[in-house]
C-alpha positions in Angstrom: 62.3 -4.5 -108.9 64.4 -6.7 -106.3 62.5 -5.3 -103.5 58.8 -5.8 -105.2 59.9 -9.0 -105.1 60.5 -9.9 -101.3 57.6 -7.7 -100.1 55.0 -9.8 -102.0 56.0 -13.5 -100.1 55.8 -11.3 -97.0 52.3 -10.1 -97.4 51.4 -13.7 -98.7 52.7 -14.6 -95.3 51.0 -12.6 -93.5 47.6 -12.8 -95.2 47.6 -16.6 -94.0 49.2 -16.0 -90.8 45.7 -13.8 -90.0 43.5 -16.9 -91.9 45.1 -19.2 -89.7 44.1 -17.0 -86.5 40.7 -16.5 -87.6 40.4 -19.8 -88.3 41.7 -20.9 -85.1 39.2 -18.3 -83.3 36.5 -19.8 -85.5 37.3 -22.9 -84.2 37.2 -22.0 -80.6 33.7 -20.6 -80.9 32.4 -23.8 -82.7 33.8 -25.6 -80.0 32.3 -23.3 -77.3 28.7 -23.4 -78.9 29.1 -27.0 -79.2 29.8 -27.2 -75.1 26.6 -25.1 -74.8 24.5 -26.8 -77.1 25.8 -30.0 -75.2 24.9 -28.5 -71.5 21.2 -27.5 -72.9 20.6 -31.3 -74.3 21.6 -32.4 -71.1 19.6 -30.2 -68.9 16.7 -31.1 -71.5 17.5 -34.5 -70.6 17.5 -34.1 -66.8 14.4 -32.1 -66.9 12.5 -34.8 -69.2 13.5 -37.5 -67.1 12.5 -35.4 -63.8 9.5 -34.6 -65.1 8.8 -38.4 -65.9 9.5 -39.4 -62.7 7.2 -37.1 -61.1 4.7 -37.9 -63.4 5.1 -41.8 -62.2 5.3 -40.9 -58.5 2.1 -39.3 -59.0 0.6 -41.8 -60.5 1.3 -44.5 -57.9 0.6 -42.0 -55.2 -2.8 -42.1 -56.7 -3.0 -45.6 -57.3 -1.9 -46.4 -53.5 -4.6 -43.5 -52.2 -6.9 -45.8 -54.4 -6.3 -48.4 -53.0 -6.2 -47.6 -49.7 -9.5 -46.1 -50.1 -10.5 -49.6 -51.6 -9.0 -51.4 -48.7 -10.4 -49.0 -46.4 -14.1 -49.6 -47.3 -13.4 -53.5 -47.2 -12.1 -53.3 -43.7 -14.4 -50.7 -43.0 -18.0 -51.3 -44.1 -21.0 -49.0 -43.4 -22.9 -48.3 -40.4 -26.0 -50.2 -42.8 -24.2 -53.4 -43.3 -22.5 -53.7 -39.8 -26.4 -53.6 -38.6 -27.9 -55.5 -41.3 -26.2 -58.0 -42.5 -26.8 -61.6 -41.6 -22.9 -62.9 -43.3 -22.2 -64.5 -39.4 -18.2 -65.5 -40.7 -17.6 -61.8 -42.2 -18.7 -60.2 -39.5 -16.5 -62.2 -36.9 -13.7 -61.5 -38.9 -14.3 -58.2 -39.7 -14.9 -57.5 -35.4 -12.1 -59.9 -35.2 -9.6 -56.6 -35.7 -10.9 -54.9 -32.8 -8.6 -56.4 -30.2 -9.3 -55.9 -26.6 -12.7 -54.2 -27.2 -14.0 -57.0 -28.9 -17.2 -57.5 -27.0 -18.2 -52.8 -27.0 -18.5 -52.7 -30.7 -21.7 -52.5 -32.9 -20.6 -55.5 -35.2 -20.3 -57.6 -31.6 -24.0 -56.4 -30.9 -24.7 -57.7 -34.0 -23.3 -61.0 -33.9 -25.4 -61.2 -29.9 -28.5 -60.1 -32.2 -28.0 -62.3 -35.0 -27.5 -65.5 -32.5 -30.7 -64.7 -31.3 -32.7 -64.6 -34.2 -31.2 -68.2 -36.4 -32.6 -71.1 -36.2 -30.7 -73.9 -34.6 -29.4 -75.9 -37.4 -28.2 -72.2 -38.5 -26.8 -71.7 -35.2 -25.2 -74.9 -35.7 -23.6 -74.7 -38.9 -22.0 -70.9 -38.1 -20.4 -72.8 -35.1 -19.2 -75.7 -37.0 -17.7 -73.1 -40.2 -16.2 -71.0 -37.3 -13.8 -73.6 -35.8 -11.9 -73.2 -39.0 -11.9 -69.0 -39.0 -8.4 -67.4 -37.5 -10.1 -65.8 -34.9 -8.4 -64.8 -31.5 -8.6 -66.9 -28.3 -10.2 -64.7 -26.1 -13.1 -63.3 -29.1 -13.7 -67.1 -29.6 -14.3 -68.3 -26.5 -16.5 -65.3 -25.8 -18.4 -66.6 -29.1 -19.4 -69.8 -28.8 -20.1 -69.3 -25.1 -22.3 -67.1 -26.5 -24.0 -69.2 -29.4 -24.1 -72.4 -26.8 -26.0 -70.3 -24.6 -28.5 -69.4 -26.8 -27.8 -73.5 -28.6 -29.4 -74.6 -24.6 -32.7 -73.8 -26.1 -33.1 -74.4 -30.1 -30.7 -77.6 -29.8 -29.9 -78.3 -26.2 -28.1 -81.9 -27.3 -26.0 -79.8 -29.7 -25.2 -77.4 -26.7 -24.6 -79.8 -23.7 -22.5 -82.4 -25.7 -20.1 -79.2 -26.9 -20.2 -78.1 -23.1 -19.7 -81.8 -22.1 -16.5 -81.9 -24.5 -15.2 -78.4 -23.1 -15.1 -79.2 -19.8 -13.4 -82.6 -20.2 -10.9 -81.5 -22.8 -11.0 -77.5 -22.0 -11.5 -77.7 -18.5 -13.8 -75.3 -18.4 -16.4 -74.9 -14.9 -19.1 -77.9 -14.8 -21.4 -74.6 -13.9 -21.8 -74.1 -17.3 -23.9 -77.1 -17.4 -26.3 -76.0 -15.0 -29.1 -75.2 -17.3 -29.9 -78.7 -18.0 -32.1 -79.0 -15.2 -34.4 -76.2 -17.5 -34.4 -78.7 -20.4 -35.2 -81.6 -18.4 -38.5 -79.6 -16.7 -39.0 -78.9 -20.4 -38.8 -82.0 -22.0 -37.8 -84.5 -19.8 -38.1 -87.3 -22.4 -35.5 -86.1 -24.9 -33.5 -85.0 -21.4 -32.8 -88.0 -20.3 -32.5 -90.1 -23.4 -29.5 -87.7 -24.2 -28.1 -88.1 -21.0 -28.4 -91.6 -20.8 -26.7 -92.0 -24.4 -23.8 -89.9 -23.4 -23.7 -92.3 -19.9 -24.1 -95.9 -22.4 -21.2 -93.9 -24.8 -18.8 -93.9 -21.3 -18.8 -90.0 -22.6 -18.1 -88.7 -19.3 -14.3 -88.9 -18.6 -13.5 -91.0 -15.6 -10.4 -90.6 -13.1 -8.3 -93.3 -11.6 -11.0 -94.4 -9.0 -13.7 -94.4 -12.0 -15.6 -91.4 -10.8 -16.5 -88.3 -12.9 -16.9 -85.0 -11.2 -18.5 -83.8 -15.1 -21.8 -86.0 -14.0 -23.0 -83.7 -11.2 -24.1 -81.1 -12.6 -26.8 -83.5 -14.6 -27.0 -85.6 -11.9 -28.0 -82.5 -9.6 -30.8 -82.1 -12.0 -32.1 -85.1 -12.1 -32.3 -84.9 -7.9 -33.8 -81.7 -7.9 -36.4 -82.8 -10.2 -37.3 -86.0 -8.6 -37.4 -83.7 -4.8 -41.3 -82.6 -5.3 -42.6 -86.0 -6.8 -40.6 -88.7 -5.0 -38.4 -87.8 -2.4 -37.0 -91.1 -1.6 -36.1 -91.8 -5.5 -34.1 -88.2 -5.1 -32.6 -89.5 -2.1 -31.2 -93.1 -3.4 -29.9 -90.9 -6.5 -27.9 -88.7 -4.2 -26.7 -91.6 -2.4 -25.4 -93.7 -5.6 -22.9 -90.7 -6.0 -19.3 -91.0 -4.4 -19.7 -89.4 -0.8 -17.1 -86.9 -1.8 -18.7 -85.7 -4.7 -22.3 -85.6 -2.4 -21.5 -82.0 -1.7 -20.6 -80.9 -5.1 -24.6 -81.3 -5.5 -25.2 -77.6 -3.6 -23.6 -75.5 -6.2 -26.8 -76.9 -8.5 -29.5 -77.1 -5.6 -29.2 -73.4 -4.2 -32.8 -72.4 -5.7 -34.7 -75.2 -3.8 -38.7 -74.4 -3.9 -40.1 -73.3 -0.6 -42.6 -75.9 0.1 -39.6 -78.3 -1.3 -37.3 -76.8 1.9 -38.5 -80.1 4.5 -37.6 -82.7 2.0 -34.9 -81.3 1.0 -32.8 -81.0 4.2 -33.7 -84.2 5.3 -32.3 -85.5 2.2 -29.0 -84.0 2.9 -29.0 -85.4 6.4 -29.6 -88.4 5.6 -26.4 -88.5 2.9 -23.4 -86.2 4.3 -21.7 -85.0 7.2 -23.8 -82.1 9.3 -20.8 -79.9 8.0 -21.1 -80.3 4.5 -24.9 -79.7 4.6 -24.7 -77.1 6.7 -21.9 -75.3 4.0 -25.0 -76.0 1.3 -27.4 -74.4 2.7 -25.4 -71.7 3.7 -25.5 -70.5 -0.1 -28.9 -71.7 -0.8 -31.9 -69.8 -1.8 -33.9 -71.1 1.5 -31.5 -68.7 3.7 -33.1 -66.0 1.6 -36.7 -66.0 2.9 -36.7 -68.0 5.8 -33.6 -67.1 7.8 -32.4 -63.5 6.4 -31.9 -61.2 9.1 -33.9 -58.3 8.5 -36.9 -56.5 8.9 -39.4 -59.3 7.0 -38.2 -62.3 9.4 -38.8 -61.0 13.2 -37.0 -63.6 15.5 -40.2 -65.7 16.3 -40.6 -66.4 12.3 -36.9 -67.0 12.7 -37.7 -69.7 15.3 -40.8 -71.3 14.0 -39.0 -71.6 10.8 -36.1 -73.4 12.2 -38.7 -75.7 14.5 -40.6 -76.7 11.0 -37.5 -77.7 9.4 -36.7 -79.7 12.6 -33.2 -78.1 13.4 -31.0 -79.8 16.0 -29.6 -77.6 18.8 -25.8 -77.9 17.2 -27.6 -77.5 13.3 -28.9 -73.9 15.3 -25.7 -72.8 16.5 -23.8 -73.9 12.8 -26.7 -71.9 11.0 -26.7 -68.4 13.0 -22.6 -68.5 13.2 -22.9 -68.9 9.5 -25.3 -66.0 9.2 -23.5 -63.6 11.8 -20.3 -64.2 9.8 -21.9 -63.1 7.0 -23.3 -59.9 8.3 -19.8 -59.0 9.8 -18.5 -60.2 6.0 -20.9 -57.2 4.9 -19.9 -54.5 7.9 -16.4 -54.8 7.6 -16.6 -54.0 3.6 -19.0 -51.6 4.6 -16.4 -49.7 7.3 -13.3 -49.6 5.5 -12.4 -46.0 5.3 -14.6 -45.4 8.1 -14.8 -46.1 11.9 -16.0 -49.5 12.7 -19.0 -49.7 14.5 -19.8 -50.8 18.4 -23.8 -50.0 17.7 -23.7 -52.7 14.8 -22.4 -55.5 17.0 -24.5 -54.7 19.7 -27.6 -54.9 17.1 -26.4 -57.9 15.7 -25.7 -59.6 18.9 -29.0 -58.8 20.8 -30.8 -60.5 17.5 -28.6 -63.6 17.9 -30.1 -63.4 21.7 -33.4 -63.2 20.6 -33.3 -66.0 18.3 -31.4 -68.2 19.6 -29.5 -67.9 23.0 -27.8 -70.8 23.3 -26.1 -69.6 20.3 -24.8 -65.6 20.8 -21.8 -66.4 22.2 -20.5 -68.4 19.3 -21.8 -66.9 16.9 -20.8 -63.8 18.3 -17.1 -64.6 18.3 -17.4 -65.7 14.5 -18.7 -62.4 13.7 -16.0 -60.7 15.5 -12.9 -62.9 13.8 -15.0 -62.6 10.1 -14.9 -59.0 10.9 -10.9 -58.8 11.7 -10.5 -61.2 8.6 -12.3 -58.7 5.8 -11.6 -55.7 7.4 -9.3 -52.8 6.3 -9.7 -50.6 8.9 -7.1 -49.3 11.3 -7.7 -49.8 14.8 -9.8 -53.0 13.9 -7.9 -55.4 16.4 -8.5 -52.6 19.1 -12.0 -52.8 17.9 -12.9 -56.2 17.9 -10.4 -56.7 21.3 -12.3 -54.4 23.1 -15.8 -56.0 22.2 -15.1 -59.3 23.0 -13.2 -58.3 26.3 -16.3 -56.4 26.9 -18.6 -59.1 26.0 -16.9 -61.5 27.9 -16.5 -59.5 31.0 -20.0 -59.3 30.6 -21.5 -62.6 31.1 -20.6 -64.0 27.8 -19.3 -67.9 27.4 -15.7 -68.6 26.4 -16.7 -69.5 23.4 -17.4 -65.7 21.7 -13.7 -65.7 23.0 -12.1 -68.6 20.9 -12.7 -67.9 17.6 -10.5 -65.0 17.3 -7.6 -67.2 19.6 -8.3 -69.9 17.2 -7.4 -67.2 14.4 -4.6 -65.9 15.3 -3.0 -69.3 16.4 -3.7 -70.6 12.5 -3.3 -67.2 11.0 -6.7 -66.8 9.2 -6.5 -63.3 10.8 -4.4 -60.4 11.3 -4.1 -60.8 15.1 -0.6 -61.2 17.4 -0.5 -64.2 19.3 1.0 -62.4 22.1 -2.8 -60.1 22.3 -4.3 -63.5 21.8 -2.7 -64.7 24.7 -4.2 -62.0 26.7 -7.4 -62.7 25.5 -6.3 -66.5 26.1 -5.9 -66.6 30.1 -9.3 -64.9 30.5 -11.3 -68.5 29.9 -12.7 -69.8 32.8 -12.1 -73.6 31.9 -8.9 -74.6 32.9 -8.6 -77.5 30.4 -9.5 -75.1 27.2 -7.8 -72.9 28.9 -4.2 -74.4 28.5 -5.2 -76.0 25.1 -5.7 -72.7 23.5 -2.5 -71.4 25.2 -1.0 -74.2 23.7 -2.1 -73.5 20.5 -0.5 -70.0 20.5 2.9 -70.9 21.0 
């Protein structure tokens, strides 16, 4: 019985020894499943929140596409409205992107087109609105060059006070201005009030010695257009002009009318130096059909014309050195890359006989030096040496010889002073002779 008794507390004992095991191991597995349940919730989590996110990328990837598309068509219109539309400040500013190639695009066609077809006052008011559009310098200028030019004609008082204002505050060319000689002939009424205003206004800017180079182009007009009906009116203009602005007049009088030609050279005789009207009608449109060397003016038309127009011996020589100059100008672009020609100067030099003897020498030697000035040639100071060596040896006056001593001493031409020298002790006159040796050293 004493033995029943201790083995019963020993199995008690060990019954809760294994319920305290298993409820330990119990324990452990809730807390594992719990871990595991955890990890899942997270990964739940993550997942959610990665699929949100995706979700909202995508969404503002869509809304950006959108609007890019959006702002693509706004930057971009069609082919239609580029052509069609008549909205002058949109399309500035919508050409107003294409940078360099401003003036090759179809909305820049456009803008050329649509000047072109609005009235004046409309042409007016897109030039007023487009002084306040952010529009780059270059596109602008091209612009209202543009819109003036077209302004000359539907609202010419509009157009020439704008020029007037550019020039003076700009300083853009006075050539601009030109075309006011085409208003005047076409309504010289409204021509000269205008002009007359902006004279009573003291528009025109004035410099220290109160004269205003801005005038001549006007003032050239109204010359030109006095020229056919009262030659001494356009005369007395010229001659209220400063004499140093009398010259300036050419760069507006180079289309003078043919049957105009008499009147008008005298005029210029009568107010400038032989040189300056000799430079004027150098670039004038009477060279062009009365003294043009070529096939339509043989040298007798050459010579009557110059008779008719009553040229002086020295106004002659000044004119056919001009012209020979000229022709070499054209030669010596004309033989770069190539081997200069002795045929041409031999052409060229035989007219000049022809036409006027007296003057081949000089004019020769002018040719020669405007050759060795424009030309790119090698071998061209062998060239022209040779010719005038040649030339001279010849027959020929000192003078074909001292154009090209004259350029080399003052360096207008690429020619050592030690070959001009050479060239230099060949002239007979003993007195030129030592001045141009002078000159060399």
């Amino acid at each position: 019985m004493k033995n029943i008794h201790c083995v019963l507390p020993l199995v008690a004992l060990i019954i809760a020894a294994a319920w305290l095991i298993s409820l330990r191991a119990t324990h452990s597995a809730l807390e594992q499943d719990n871990l595991s349940l955890q990890k899942k919730i997270a990964e739940f989590r993550n997942s959610s929140v990665l699929q949100n996110e995706r979700a909202r990328a995508g969404e503002k990837s869509a809304k950006a596409k959108r609007e890019k598309k959006i702002s693509e068509n706004e930057i971009k219109p069609s082919d239609d409205w580029v052509s069609t539309s008549r909205d002058w400040s949109e399309l500035v500013m919508f050409n107003n992107n294409e940078g360099a190639r401003f003036n090759l695009t179809a909305a820049c066609r456009r803008l050329e087109k649509l000047a072109s077809e609005m009235s004046g006052d409309e042409l007016v008011k897109a030039y007023t609105e487009m002084a306040a559009l952010p529009v780059e310098a270059e596109f602008r200028n091209y612009l209202e060059s543009m819109m003036l030019d077209r302004l000359k004609g539907k609202n010419p008082e509009f157009a020439f006070s704008q020029y007037l204002a550019k020039c003076q505050n700009e300083g853009i060319d006075p050539i601009r201005m030109g075309d006011f000689r085409k208003w005047l002939a076409r309504d010289p009424a409204a021509a000269t009030a205008w002009y007359e205003s902006q004279v009573a206004g003291e528009v025109f800017d004035k410099t220290l010695d109160g004269k205003s180079p801005t005038m001549i182009p006007f003032e050239s007009a109204f010359i030109m257009s006095l020229l056919a009906s009262d030659p001494a009116a356009a005369e007395q203009r010229l001659n209220n002009l400063p004499p140093d602005f009398r010259a300036s007049v050419g760069t507006y009088m180079w289309d003078v009318p043919k049957e105009n030609s008499k009147d008008f050279i005298d005029m210029l005789r009568k107010s400038m130096p032989m040189e300056q009207y000799m430079a004027i009608l150098k670039d004038n449109s009477l060279t062009e059909y009365i003294f043009r060397f070529d096939s339509k003016n043989v040298p007798k038309d050459i010579q009557e014309n110059m008779e008719r127009l009553g040229f002086s011996p020295e106004e002659r020589s000044t004119l056919m050195a001009q012209h020979s100059a000229e022709i070499a100008k054209y030669r010596a672009m004309r033989d770069r890359g190539n081997a200069p020609s002795r045929e041409k100067f031999d052409d060229l030099r035989a007219r000049i006989q022809a036409i006027d003897p007296s003057s081949a020498d000089q004019a020769t030697g002018v040719a020669l030096q405007t050759y060795l000035e424009n030309s790119k040639t090698t071998g061209a100071q062998d060239f022209v040496e040779k010719i005038a060596t040649d030339y001279h040896d010849s027959g020929a006056g000192d003078e074909l010889l001292i154009p090209l001593i004259m350029g080399s001493a003052n360096g207008s031409i690429s020619y050592p002073k030690d070959r001009a020298r050479v060239l230099a002790t060949k002239i007979s006159d003993d007195r030129l002779r030592e001045e141009m040796l002078q000159k060399l050293n």
